[in-house]
N, C-alpha and C positions, 0 to 999 in steps of 0.2 A: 526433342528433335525440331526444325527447322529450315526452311529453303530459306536460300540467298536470291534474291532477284538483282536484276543486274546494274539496280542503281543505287547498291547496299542495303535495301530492307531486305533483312528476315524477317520471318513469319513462324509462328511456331508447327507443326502439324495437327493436325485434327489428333485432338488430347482427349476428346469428349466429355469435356466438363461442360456441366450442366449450370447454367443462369438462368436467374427466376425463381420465381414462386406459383405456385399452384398451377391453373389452368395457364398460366404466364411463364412457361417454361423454356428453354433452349439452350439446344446442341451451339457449342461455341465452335465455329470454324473457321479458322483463322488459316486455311489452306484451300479455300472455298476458289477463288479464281486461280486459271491456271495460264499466265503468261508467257508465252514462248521465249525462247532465249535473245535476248538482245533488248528485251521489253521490259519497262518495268517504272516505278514512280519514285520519288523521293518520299511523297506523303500524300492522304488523300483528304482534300478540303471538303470533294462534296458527291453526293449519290444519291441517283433517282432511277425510278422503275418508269420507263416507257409505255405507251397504252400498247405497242406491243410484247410488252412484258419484257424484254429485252433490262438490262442494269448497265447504265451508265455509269462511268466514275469518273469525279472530274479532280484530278490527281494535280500535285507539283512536280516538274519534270522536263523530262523531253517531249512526254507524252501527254497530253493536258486532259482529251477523252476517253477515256476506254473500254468499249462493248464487249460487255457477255451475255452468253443465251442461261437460262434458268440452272443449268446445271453449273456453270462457270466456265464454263469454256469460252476461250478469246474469239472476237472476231472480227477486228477492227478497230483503229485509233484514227481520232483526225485530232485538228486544231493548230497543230503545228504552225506558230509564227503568228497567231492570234493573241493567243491571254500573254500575261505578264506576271499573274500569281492569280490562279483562279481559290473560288470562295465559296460560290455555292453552285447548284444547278435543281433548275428546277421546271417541272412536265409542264407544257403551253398545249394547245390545241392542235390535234392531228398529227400528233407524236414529233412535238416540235418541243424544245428547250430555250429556256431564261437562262444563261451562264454570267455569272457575278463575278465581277476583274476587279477586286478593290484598289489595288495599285494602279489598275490602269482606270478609275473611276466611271466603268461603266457598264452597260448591262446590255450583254447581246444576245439577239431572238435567233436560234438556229436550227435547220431541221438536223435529224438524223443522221443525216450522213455531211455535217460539217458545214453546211452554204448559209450565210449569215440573211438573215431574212430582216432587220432592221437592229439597229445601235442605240441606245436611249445612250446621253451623257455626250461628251466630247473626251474622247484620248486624251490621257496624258495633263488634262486641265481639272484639276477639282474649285469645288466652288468655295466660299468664302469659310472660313475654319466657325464652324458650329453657325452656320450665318441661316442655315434653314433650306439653302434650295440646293437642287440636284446637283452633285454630286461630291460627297469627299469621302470618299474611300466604302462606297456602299458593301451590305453584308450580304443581301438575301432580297432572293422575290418570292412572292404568291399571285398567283392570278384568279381571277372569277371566271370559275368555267362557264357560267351562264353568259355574262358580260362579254368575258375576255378584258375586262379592268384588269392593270397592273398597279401592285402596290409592291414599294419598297423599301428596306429597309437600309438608313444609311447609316451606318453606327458608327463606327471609329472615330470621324473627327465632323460629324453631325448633329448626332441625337434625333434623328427628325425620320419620318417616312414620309412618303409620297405614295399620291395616287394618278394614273396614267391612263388615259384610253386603250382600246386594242391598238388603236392605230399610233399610238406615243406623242399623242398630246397631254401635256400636264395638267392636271387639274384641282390639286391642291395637295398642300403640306400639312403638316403636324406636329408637333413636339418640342424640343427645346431639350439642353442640359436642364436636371434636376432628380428631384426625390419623389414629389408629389405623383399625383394622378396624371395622367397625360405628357408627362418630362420623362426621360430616358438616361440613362448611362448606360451606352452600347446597346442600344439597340440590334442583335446581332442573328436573330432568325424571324422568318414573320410565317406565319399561314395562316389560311380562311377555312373557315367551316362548314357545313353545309346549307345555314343559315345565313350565307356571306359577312359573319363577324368575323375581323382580323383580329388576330392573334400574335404578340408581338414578346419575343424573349428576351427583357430587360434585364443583362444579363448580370452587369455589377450593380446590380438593384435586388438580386436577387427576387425575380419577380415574372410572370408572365402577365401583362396586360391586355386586356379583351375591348375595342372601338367596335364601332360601328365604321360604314366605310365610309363616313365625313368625317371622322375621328373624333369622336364625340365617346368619352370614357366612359364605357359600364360597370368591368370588375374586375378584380386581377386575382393570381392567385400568388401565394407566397412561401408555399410547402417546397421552394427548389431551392437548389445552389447554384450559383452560377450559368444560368439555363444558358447553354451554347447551341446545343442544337435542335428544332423544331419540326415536328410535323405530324398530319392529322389524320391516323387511321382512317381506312374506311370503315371501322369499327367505330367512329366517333371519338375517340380517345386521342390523349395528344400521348405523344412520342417525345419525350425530353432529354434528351443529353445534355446530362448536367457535369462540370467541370468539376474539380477536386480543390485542394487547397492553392491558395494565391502566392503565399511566400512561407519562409518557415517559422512563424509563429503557429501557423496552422498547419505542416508537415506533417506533423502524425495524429491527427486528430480524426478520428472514425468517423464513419455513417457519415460523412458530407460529398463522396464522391472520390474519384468520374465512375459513373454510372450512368444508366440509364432509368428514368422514372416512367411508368404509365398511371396516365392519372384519367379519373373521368371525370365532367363535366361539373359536377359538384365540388372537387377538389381532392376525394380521396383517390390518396395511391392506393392503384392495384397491385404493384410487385417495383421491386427494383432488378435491376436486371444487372447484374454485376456488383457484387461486395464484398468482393476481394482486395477491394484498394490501387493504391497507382502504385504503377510496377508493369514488368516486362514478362512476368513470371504468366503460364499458360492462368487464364481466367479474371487476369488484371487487367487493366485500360490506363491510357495515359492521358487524353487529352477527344472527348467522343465531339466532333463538329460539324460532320455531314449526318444525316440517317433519311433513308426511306421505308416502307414497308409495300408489302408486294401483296398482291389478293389473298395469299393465305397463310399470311400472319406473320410472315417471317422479318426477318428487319437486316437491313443493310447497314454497316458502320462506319465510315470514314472517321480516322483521326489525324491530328496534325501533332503525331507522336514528334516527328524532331523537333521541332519548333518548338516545343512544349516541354519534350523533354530531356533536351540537349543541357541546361541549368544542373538537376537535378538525379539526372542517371549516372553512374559511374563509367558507362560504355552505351554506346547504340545501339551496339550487335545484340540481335533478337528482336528487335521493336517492333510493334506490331501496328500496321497504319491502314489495313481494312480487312472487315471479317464479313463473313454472313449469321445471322443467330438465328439456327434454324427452327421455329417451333415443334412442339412435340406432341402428336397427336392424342 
């Protein structure tokens, strides 16, 4: 079973299949928001939990925002006539949001209800192709909640992050193409920890890298695939959606993804959350690139199911481009 929403995703219904392992458990619900008619996305890039507990989604569409309260229930969209392909979104101070426009190469600060409060980048101008400074097709922010520092991740035609005052004064760069320590291929999620170490999802490096915030390398980890999406429990734990196979020499090759990994500090995984495989089918994932988690444990999931997997699907219909996984007490 199925809803259609009205800008062609279906969704399957709450199937209740269970993802996870152990105390890492969860209801998959892929019928979690409820859109009224006329409303709806093409695919959803990115998702954050608000300090008012509120779940934003930051979709491709017509609709770029769009507000639910805990249960899923709709209750407002803005953005309209803002982004151009929105990427990530991510919580700022006083339930304000970072919204990531890689196409339009820039990063807007906005409250809640849509008023743009400052612009890092310049519209529509990216900066020189892998040249080091702001902006060419950025993926991702983190901020310091102490500070209010902004760091960002610029990946597609970058390799580089940046660090920014609250008030979006630059204050330095890092990285470069490469393999080594400190060098990136797609740099494409970043968060900070509680200890203000950034955290950065080097994604066809298969690799998450851990700086300091003058970007000075400590350690990475390397137990992922393809880390696409990032972020950092209030459990301490990172939160990784990781991507599946790249082309088809690796098509049907197991245990590499898209999944979701929770790993701790040390580097072991605690559970994978999805091992089902890519596919449309109830308990599969096609492509996991947004994720939040909410105070009690549960986890939100944006995918960029067409985009991803328009190649390799035989059809659309069914695809599934955001759930909630709800944990289990």
């Amino acid at each position: 079973m199925y809803k259609q929403t009205t800008q062609g995703e279906a969704s399957y219904m709450s199937d209740e299949i269970k993802l996870g392992q152990n105390r890492y458990t969860y209801t998959n619900l892929t019928d979690w928001s409820k859109t009224p008619v006329g409303i709806g996305w093409d695919e959803v890039a990115g998702v954050a939990v608000g300090s008012d507990n509120l779940i934003y989604v930051f979709a491709r569409g017509d609709y770029p925002i769009l507000v639910f309260d805990k249960d899923g229930n709709y209750l407002r969209t803005w953005g309209q006539g803002i982004f151009t392909s929105g990427h990530a979104i991510t919580p700022g101070p006083d339930n304000t949001f970072y919204c990531t426009d890689h196409f339009d190469h820039t990063i807007r600060w906005m409250t809640s209800d849509g008023q743009i409060k400052m612009t890092l980048g310049t519209p529509g101008e990216p900066s020189a192709l892998h040249g080091g400074k702001p902006f060419n097709k950025p993926t991702d922010v983190a901020v310091d909640q102490n500070t209010g520092d902004i760091f960002v991740s610029d990946g597609y035609m970058n390799s580089a992050v940046h660090r920014f005052s609250h008030e979006g004064d630059h204050i330095l760069s890092w990285g470069g193409p490469g393999v080594d320590p400190g060098e990136f291929s797609l740099p494409h999620n970043i968060a900070i920890d509680n200890d203000g170490y950034i955290y950065v999802a080097d994604r066809e490096n298969h690799r998450i890298q851990v700086f300091d915030q003058n970007g000075a390398f400590q350690h990475e980890y390397t137990n992922v695939h393809r880390p696409c999406a990032l972020r950092i429990g209030q459990d301490g734990l990172m939160y990784v959606g990781e991507l599946g196979f790249q082309g088809p020499v690796s098509q049907l090759v197991p245990n590499i993804g898209p999944r979701i990994s929770i790993i701790d500090r040390s580097g072991k995984r605690l559970a994978k959350v999805g091992d089902k495989g890519f596919g449309k089918q109830p308990g599969q994932m096609i492509a996991p690139h947004g994720i939040a988690i909410d105070q009690d444990g549960n986890i939100y999931l944006g995918e960029v199911s067409k985009t991803a997997g328009s190649a390799w699907l035989d059809s659309m219909e069914n695809v599934v481009s955001f759930r909630k996984l709800e944990l289990l007490d």
